[in-house]
PAROBA-305191 format. One line per 8 residues: number of its first residue (from 0); their letters; for each residue x, y, z of N, C-alpha, C, O, CB. Coordinates in steps of 0.001 Angstrom, whole numbers, plus 500000, padded with zeros to 6 digits. Glycine has a CB too. Layout:
N
NUM = A = X,Y,Z,X,Y,Z,X,Y,Z,X,Y,Z,X,Y,Z; ...
END
This chain:
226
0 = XXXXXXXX = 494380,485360,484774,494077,486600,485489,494271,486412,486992,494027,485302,487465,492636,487061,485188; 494698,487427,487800,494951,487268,489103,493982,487797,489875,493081,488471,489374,496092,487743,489438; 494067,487523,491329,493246,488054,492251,494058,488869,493160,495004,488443,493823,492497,487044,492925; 493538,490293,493138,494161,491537,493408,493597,492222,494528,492530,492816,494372,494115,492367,492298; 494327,492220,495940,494007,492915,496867,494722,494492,496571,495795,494492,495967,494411,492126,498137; 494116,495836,497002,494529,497172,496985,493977,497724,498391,492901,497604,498977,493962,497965,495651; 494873,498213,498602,494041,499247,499956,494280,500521,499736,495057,500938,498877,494576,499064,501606; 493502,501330,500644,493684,502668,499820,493350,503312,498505,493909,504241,497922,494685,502779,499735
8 = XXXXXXXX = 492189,502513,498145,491666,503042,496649,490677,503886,496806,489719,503529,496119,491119,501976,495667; 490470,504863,497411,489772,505915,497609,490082,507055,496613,489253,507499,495818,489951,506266,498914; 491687,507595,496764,491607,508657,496113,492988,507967,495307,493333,506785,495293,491575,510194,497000; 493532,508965,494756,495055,508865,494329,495361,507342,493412,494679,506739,492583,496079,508894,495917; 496424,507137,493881,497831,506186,493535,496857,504607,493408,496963,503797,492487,499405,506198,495241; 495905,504493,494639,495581,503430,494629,493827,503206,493667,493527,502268,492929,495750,503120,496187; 493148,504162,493960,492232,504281,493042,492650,503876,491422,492140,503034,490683,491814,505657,493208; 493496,504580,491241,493854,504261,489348,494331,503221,489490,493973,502519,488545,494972,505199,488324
16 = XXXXXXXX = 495139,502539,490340,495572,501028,490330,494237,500336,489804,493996,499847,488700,496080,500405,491960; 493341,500464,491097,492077,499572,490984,491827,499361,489252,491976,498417,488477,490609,500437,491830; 491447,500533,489150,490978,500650,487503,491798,499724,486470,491360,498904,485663,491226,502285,486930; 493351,500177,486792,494002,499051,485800,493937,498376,485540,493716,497948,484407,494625,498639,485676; 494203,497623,487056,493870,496053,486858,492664,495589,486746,492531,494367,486679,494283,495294,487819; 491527,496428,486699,490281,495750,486817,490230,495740,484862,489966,494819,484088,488828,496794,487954; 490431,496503,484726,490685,496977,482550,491177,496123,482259,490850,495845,481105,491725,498288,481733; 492227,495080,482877,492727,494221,482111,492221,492823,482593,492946,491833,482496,494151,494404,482077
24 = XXXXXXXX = 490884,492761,483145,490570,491557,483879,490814,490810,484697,490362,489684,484907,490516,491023,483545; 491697,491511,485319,492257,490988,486984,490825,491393,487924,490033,492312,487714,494028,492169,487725; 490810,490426,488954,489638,490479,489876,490415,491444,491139,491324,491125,491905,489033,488707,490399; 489660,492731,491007,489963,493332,492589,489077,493379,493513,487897,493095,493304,490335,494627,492670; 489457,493679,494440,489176,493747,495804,489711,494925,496674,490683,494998,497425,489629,492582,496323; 488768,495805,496326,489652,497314,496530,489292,497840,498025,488102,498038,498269,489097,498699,495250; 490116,498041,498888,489437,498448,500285,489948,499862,500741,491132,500199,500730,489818,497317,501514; 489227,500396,501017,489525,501594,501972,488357,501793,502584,487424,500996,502485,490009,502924,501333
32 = XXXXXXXX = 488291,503366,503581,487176,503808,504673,486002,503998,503623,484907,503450,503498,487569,505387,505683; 486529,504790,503061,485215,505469,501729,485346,504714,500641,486460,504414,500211,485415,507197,501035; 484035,504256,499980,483883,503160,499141,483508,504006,497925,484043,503728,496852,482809,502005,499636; 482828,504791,497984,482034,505642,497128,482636,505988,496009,482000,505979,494955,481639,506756,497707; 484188,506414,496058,484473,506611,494115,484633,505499,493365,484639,505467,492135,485894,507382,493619; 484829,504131,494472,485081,502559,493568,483954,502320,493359,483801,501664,492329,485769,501171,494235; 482679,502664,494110,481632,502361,493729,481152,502848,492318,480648,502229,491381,480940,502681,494657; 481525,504344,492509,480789,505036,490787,481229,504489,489946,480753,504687,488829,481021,506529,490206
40 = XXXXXXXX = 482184,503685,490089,482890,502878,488543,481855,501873,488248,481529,501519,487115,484617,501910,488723; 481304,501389,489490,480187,499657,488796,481121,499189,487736,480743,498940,486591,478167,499994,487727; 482395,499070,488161,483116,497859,487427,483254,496696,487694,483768,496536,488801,484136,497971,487257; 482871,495215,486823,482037,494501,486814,483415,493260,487668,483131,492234,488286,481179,494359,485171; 484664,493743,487445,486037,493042,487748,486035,493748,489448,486561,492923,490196,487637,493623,486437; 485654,494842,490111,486243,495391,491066,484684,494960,492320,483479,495066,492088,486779,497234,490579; 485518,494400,493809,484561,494470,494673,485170,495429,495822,486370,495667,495960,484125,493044,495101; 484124,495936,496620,484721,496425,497654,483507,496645,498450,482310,496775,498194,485621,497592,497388
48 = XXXXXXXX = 484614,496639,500047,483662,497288,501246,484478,498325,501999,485708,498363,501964,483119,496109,502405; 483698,499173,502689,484202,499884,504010,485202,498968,504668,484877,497842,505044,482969,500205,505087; 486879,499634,504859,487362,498631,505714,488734,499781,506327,489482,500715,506037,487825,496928,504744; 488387,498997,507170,489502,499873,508611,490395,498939,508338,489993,497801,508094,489006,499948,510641; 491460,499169,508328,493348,498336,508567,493510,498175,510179,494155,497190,510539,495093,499701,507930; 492944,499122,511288,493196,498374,512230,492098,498101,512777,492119,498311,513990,494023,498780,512988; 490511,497465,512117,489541,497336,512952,489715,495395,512705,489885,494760,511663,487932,498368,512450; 489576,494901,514199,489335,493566,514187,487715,493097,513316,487739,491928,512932,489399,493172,515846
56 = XXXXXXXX = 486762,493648,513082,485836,493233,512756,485763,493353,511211,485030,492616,510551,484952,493751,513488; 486554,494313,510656,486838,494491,509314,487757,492880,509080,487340,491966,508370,487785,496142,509039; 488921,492858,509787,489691,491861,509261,489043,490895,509419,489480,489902,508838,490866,491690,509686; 487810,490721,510200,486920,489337,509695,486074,488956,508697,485584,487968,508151,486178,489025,510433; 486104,490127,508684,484769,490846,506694,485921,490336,505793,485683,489977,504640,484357,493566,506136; 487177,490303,506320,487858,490462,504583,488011,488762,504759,487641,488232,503712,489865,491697,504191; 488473,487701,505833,488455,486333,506055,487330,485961,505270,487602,485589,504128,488378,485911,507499; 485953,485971,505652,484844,485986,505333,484895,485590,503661,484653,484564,503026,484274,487300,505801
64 = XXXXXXXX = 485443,487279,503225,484989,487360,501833,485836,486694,501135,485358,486336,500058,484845,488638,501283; 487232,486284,501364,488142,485401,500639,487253,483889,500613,486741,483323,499648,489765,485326,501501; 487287,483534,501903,486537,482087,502221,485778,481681,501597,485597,480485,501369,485920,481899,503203; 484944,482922,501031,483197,482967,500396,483572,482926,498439,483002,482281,497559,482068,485146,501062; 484614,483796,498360,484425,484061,497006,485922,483880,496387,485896,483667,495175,483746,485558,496783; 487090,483916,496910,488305,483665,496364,489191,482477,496787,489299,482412,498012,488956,484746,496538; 489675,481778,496293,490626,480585,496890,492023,481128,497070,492665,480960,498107,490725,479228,495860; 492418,481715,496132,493647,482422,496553,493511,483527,496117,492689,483786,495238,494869,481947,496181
72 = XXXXXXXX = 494596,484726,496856,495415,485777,496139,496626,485903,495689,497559,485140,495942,495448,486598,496658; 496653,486734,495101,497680,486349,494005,498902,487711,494373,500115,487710,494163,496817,486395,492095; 498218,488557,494851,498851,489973,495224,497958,490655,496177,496755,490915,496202,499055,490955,493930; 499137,490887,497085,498221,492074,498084,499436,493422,497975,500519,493458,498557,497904,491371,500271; 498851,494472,497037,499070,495954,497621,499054,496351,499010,498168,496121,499833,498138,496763,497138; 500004,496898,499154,499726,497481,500490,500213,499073,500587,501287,499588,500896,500512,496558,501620; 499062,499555,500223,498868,501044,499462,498166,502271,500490,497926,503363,499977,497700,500799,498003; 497959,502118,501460,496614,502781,501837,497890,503422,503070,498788,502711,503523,494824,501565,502381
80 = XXXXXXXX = 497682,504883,503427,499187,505168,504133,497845,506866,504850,496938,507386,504200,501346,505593,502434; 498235,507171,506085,498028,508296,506778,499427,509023,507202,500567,508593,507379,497169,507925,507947; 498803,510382,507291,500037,511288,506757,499801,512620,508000,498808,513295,507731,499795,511904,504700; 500343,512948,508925,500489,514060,509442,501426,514849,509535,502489,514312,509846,500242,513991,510227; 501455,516123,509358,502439,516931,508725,502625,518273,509999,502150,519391,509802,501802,517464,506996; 503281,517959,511100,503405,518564,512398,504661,519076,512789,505454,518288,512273,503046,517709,513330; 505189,519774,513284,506680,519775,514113,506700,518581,515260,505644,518359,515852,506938,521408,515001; 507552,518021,515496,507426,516905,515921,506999,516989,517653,506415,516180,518375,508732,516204,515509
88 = XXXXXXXX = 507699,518628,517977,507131,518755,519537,505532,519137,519485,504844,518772,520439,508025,520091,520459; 505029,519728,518601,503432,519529,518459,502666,518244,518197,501494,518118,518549,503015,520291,517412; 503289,517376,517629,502838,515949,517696,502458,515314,518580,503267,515179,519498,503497,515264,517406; 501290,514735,518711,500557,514067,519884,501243,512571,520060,501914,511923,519257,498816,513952,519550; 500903,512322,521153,501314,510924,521310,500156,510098,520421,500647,509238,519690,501374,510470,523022; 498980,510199,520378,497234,509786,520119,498190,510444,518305,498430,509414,517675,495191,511186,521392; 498516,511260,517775,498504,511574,516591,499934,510657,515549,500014,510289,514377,498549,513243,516737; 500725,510604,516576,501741,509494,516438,501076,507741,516203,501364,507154,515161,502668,509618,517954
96 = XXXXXXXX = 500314,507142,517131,499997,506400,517278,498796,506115,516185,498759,504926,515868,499969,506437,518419; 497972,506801,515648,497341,507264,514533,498188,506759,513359,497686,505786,512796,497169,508782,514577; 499285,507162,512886,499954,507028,511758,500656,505934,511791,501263,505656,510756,500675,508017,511471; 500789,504942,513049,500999,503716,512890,500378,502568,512682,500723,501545,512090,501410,503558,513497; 499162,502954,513397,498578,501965,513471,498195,501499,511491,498147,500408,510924,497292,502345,514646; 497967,503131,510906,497809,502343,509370,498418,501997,509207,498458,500768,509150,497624,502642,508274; 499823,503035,508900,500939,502911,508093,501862,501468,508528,502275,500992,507471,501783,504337,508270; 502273,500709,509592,502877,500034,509988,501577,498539,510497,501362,497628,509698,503778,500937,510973
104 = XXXXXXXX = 500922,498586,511820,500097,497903,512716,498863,497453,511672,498221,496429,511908,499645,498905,514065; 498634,498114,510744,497378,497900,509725,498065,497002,508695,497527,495974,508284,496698,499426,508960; 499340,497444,508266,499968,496752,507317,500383,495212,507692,500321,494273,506898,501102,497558,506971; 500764,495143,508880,501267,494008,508914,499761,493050,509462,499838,491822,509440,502710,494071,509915; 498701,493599,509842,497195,493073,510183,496814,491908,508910,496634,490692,508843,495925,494597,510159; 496814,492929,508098,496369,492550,506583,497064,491353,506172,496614,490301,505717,496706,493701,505482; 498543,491805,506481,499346,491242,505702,499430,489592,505896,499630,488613,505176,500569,491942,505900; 499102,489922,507576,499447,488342,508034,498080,487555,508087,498023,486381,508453,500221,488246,509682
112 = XXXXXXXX = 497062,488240,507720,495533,487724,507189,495600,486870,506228,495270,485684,506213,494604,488770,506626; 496376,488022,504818,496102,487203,503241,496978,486236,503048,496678,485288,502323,496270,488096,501878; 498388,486328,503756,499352,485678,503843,498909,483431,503671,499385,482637,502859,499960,486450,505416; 498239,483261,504414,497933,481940,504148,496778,481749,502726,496290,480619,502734,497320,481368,505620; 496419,482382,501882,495503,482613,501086,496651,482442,499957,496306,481773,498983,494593,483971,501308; 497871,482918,499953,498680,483248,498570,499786,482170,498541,500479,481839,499503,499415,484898,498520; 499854,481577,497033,500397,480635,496592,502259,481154,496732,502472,482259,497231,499641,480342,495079; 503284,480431,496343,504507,480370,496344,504603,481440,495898,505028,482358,496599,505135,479438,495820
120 = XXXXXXXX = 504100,481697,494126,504582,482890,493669,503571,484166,493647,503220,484882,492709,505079,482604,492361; 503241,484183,495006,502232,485410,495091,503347,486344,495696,504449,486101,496188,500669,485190,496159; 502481,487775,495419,503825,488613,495421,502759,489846,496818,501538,489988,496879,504484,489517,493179; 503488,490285,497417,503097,491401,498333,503879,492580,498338,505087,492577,498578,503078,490978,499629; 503309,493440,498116,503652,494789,497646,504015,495953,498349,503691,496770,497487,502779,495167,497052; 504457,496644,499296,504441,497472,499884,504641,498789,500078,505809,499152,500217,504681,497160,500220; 503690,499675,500126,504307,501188,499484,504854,501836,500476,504145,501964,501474,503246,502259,498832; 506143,502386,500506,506690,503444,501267,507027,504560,500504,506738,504797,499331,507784,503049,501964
128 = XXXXXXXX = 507867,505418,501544,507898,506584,501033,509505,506580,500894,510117,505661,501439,507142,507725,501910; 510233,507601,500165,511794,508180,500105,512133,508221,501111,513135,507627,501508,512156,509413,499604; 510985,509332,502204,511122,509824,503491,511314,509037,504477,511483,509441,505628,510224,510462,503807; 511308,507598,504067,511636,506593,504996,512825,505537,505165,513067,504705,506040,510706,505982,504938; 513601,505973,503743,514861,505074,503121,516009,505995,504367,516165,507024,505025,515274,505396,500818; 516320,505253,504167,517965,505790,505463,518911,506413,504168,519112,506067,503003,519264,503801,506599; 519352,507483,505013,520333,508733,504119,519850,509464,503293,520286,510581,503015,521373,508324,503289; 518901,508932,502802,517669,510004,501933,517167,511476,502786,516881,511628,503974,515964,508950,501722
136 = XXXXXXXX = 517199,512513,501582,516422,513640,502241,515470,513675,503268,514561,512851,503168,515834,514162,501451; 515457,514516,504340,514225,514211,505252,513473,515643,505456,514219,516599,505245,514728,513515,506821; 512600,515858,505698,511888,517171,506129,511163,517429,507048,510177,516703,507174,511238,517578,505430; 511342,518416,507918,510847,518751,509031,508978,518598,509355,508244,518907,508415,511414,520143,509079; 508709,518402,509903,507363,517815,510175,506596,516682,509969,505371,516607,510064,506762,518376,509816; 507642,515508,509586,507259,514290,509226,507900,512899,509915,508060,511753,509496,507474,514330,507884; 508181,513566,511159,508546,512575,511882,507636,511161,512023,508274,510131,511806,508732,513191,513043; 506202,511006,512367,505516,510254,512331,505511,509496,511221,505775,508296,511148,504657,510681,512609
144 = XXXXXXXX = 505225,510182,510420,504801,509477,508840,506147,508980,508145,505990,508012,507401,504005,510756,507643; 507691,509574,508286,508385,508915,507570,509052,508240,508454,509772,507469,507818,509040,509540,506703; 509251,508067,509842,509448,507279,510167,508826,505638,510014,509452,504627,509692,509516,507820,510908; 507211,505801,510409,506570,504853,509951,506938,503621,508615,507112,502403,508571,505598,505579,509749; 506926,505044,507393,507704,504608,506023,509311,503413,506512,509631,502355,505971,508354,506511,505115; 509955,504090,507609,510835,503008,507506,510869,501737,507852,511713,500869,507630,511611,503261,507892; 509866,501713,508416,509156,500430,509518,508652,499393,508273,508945,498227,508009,507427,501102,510765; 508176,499917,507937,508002,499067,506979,509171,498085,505957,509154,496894,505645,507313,499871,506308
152 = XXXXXXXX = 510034,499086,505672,510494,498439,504821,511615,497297,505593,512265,496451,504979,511007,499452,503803; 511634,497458,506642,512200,496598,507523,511463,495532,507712,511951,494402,507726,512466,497127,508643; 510053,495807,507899,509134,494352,507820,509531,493689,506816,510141,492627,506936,507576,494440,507628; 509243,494217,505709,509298,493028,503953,510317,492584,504164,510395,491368,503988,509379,493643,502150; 511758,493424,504702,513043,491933,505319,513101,491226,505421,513742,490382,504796,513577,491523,506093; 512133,491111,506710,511821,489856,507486,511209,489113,507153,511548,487948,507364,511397,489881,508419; 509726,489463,506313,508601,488561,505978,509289,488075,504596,508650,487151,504092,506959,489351,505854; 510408,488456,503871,510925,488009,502876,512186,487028,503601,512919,486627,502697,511295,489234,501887
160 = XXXXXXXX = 512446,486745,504377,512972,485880,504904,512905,484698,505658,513657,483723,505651,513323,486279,505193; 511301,485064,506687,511022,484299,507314,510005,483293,506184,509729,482153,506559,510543,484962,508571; 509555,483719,505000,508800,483058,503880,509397,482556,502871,508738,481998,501993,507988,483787,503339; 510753,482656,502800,511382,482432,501621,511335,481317,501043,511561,481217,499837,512455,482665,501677; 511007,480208,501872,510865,478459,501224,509242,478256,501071,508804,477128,500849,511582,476975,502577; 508568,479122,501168,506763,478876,501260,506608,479798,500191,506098,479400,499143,505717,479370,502883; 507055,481219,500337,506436,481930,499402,505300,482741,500266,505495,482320,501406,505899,480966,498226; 504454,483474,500317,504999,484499,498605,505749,485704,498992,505880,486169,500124,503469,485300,497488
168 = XXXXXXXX = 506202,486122,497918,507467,487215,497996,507508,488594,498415,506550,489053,497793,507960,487398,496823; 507969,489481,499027,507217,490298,499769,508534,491523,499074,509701,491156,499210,506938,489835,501731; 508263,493010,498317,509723,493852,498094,508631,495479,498921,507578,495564,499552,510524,494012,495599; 509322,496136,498588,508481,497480,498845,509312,498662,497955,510482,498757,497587,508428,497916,500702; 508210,499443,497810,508825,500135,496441,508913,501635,497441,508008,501750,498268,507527,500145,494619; 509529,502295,497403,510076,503853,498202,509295,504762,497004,509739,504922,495867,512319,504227,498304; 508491,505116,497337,507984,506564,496227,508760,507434,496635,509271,507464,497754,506371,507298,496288; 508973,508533,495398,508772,509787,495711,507767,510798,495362,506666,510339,495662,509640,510177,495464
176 = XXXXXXXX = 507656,512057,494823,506842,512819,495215,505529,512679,493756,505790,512969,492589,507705,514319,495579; 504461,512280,494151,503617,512057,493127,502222,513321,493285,501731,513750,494329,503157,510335,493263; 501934,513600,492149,500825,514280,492814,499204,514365,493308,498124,514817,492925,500909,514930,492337; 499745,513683,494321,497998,512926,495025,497700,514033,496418,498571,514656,497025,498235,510602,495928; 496542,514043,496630,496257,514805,497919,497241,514914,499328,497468,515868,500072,495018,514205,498344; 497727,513462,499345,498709,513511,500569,499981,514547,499918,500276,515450,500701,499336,511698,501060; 500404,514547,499214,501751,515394,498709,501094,516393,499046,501826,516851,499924,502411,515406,497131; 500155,517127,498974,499475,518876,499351,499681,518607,500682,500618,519302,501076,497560,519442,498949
184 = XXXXXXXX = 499151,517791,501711,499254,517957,502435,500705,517363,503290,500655,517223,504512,498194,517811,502560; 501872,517065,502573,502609,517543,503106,503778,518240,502986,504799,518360,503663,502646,517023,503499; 503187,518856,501501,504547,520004,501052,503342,520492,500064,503180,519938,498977,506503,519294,500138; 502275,521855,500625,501504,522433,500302,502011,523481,499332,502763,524407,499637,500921,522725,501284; 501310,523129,497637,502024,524115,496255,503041,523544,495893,503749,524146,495085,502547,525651,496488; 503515,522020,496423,504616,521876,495350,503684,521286,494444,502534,520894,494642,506039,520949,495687; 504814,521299,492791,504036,520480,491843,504757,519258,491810,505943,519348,492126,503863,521088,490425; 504260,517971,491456,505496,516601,491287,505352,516545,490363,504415,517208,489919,505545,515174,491846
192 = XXXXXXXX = 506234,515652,489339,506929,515538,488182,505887,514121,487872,505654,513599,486782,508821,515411,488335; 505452,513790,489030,504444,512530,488203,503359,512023,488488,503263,511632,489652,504912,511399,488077; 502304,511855,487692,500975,511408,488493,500611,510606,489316,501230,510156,490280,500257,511119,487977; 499506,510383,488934,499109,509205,490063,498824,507933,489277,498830,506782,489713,497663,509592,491030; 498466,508527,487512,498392,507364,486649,499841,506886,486494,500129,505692,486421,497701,507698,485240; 500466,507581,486462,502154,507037,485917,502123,506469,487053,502210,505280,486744,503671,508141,485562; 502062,506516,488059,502501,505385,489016,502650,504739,489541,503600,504215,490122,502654,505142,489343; 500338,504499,489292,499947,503412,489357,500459,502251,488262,500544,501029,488379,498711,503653,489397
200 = XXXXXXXX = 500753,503118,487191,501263,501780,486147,502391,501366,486296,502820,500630,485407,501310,501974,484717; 503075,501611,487196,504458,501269,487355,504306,500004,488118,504348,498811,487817,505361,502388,488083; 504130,500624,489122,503272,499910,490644,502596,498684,489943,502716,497559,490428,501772,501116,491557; 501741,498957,488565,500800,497296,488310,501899,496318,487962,502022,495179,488412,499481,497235,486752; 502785,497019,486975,503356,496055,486309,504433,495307,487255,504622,494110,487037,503919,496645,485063; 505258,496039,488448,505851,495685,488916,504956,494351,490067,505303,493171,490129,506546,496848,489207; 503811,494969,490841,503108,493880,491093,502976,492655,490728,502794,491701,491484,502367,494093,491016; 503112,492616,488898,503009,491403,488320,503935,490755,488062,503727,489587,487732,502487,491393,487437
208 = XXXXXXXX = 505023,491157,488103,506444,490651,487807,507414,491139,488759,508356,490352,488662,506923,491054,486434; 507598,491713,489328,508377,491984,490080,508734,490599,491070,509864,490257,491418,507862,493179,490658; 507998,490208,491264,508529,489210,492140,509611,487745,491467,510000,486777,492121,507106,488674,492826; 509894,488066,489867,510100,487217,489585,511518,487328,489945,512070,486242,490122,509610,486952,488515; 512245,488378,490097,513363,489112,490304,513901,489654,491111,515072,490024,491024,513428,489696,489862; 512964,489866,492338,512954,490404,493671,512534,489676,494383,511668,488868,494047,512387,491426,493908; 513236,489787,496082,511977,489335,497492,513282,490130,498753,514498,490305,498672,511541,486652,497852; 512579,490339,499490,513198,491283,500499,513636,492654,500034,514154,493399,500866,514376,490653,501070
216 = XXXXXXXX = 513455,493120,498604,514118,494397,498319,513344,495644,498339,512202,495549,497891,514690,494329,497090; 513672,496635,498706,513910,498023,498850,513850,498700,497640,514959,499216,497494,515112,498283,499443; 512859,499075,496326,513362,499745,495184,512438,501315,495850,511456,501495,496570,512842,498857,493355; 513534,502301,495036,513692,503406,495163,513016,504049,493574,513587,504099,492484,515219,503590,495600; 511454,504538,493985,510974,504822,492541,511000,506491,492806,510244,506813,493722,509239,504029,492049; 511752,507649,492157,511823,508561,492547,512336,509154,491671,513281,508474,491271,512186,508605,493490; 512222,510405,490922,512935,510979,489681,512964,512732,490416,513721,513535,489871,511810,510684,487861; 512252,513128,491435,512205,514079,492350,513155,514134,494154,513538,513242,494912,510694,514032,492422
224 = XX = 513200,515413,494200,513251,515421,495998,512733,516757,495842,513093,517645,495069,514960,515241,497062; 511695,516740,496836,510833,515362,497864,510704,514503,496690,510175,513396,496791,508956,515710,498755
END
């Protein structure tokens, strides 16, 4: 059984992750701001606290709790994403800077935290969006947020390169349109073609294997546009 970092298990995509892997006896470690729906589970596999992606005192809670209770990880998700849905000349500089600091500045916080914690074949996960793949559809008011999306996937490049003889393996998977709260809020009344369970199970299994086959790659999980 592995030891499973998630962020973003509050609502959606990353919440049903938690559950999965906790159902099949993987140890999580589920973090986001609001703890409260991982809490109502009292599942006996899942821990969690309140945790900010860009608060320095959080990233010492999570040092802490590895040090205290895990020797390694085995996978870190990197799931947990802010979303503003603006014309881009209404966009704040403070509202820009907002959607990086998770989506990008939080990600790579974390990343380079658990990073000495995970063995050769530990795998790191990274969720982006379509809206962030180059030549892909784009839509007006998402300058912040899908740009962000591309930032990322340019990181796992690198961190899949600059790690490639140590390990562990780093791909990022491009969603498209699933139907979790962020999709309302940023294409309000569409319906998507897939849940949040379908895609957390995609997302587990690939977590677990994916790396056997991948490192630096870009997969495009999307059966929609958006």
């Amino acid at each position: 059984m592995a030891n499973i970092i998630i962020t973003g298990t509050s609502r959606g995509i990353g919440f049903e992750m938690a559950k999965l892997f906790a159902d099949e006896g993987h140890q999580v470690l589920a973090l986001s701001r609001n703890t409260a729906p991982i809490a109502a589970l009292n599942h006996k596999n899942i821990s969690s606290f309140s945790f900010d992606l860009f608060s320095v005192i959080d990233l010492e809670k999570l040092k802490t709790f590895l040090n205290d209770h895990w020797n390694t990880v085995d996978i870190l998700i990197n799931n947990a994403g802010k979303l503003v849905n603006k014309p881009f000349l209404e966009t704040t500089l403070k509202e820009f800077e907002e959607v990086y600091k998770v989506n990008v500045f939080g990600v790579a916080e974390i990343t380079k935290t658990v990073i000495p914690k995970m063995p050769k074949n530990g795998h790191v996960v990274t969720i982006s969006s379509m809206g962030g793949v180059q030549g892909s559809v784009k839509f007006p008011g998402l300058s912040a947020y899908s740009s962000s999306k591309a930032a990322v996937i340019t990181l796992t490049e690198l961190w899949a390169e600059e790690f490639k003889e140590t390990g562990p393996s780093f791909n990022v998977l491009a969603l498209g349109a699933v139907q979790t709260e962020m999709l309302q809020e940023a294409f309000p009344g569409y319906q998507a073609p897939t849940t949040p369970l379908e895609m957390a199970s995609y997302i587990k299994e690939f977590a677990l294997t994916g790396h056997t086959l991948y490192n630096g790659k870009l997969l495009q999980v999307s059966n929609s546009t958006p």
